[in-house]
C-alpha positions, 0 to 999 in steps of 0.5 A: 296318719290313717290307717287303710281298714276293711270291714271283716265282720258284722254281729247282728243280734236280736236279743241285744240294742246294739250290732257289732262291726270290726274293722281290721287294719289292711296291712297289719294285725289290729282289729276294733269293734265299733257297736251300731244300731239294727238298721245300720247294721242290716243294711251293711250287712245287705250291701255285703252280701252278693246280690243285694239289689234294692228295689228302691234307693236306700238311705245311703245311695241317695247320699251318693246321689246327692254328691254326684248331683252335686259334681262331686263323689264319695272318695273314701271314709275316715274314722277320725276320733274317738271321744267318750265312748263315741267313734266319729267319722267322715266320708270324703267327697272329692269336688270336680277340681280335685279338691276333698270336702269333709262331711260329718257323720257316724261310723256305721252311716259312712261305712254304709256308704261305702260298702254301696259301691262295689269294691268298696271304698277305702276305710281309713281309721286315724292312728290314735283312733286305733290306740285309743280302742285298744285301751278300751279292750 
């Protein structure tokens, strides 16, 4: 069973490889962090800041676009399993007859995509996800 999450915080430094997102869970106390790259993480961080207008599209609206080229839409996102020290998720694409596609990617490209729309979309992170990260603390 997913979890509904929401992203609460985004720790960008310059002095380490890694940033630092947190999910938290929307109707309970569980929070995880899940570490991304620069990029992933600056562009996050612009989309949730107030205002952000890019003066190009960038890497994630045209993902939204091509979904929509292709008469679907960005539904919401799934952190599906954790294996190795790697998160894995899925952003879900709801087709014109109402039907989900799942397509593969990584946390920080999904929750990119989310954070495009405003508000953004749903979050959800599978239960044994969220008992897999808490061993890992």
């Amino acid at each position: 069973m997913a979890v509904q999450t929401r992203l609460t915080r985004i720790i960008i430094s310059e002095l380490t490889e890694n940033q630092v997102i947190y999910l938290k869970e929307v109707d309970g106390d569980r929070e995880f962090p899940i570490l991304i790259g620069i990029f992933e993480a600056t562009n996050i961080d612009r989309r949730v800041s107030e205002g952000f207008e890019p003066p190009r599209p960038l890497t994630h609206d045209l993902i939204v676009s091509v979904a929509e080229a292709f008469d679907a839409e960005v539904d919401h996102v799934l952190i599906s399993h954790y294996e190795k020290g790697t998160y894995f998720a899925k952003l879900m694409l709801r087709r014109a007859d109402g039907s989900l596609a799942e397509v593969d990617a990584r946390p920080s490209d999904a929750i990119a995509v989310a954070v495009t729309f405003s508000p953004s979309l749903p979050i959800f992170v599978e239960e044994e996800v969220f008992e897999l990260a808490a061993n890992q603390s």
